[in-house]
N, C-alpha and C positions, 0 to 999 in steps of 0.2 A: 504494500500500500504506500503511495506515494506522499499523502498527506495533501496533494491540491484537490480543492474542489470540481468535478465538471464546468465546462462554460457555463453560463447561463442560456436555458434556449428561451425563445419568447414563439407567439404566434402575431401573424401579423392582420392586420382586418382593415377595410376600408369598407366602413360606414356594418352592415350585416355580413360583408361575401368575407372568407376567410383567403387571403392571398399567398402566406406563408408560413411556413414551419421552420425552425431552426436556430443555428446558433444570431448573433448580432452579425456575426462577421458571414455567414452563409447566406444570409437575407439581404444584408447591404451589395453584396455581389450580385446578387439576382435581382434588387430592385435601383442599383448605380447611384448608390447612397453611400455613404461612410456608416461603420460600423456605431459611431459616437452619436447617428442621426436616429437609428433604431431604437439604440437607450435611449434616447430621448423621448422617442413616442411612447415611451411605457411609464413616463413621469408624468407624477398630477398635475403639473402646468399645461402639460401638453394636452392631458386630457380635457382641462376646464378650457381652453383655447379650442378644441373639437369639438364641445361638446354640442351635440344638431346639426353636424355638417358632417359630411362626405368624406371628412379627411380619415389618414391611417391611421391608424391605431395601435400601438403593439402591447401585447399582454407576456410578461413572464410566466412561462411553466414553473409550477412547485412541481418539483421531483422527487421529495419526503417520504411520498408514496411509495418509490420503490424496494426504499431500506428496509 
């Protein structure tokens, strides 16, 4: 056991449709964003600046579950 945690993954959403899965750094590739742009969509600022609009969205996975 190496003692680091996994990445964080998130899911990514615009507005209902679910657009992606993965790490910050696998999502920002697939949607030509920086990885620091992803975190960002899963902070409450970002969310209270979305909130009734159309815009992304990303949620972190708890992965708690697994252990």
């Amino acid at each position: 056991m190496s003692g680091r945690k996994p990445p964080d993954e998130f899911a990514l959403y615009k507005g209902d449709l679910l657009v992606a899965v993965g790490t910050a750094e696998e999502i920002a590739r697939q949607q030509g964003v920086t990885a620091e742009t992803i975190r960002y969509y899963s902070t409450p600022a970002h969310r209270r600046r979305a909130s009734g609009t159309n815009r992304f969205v990303a949620v972190r996975i708890d992965r708690d579950w697994e252990r």
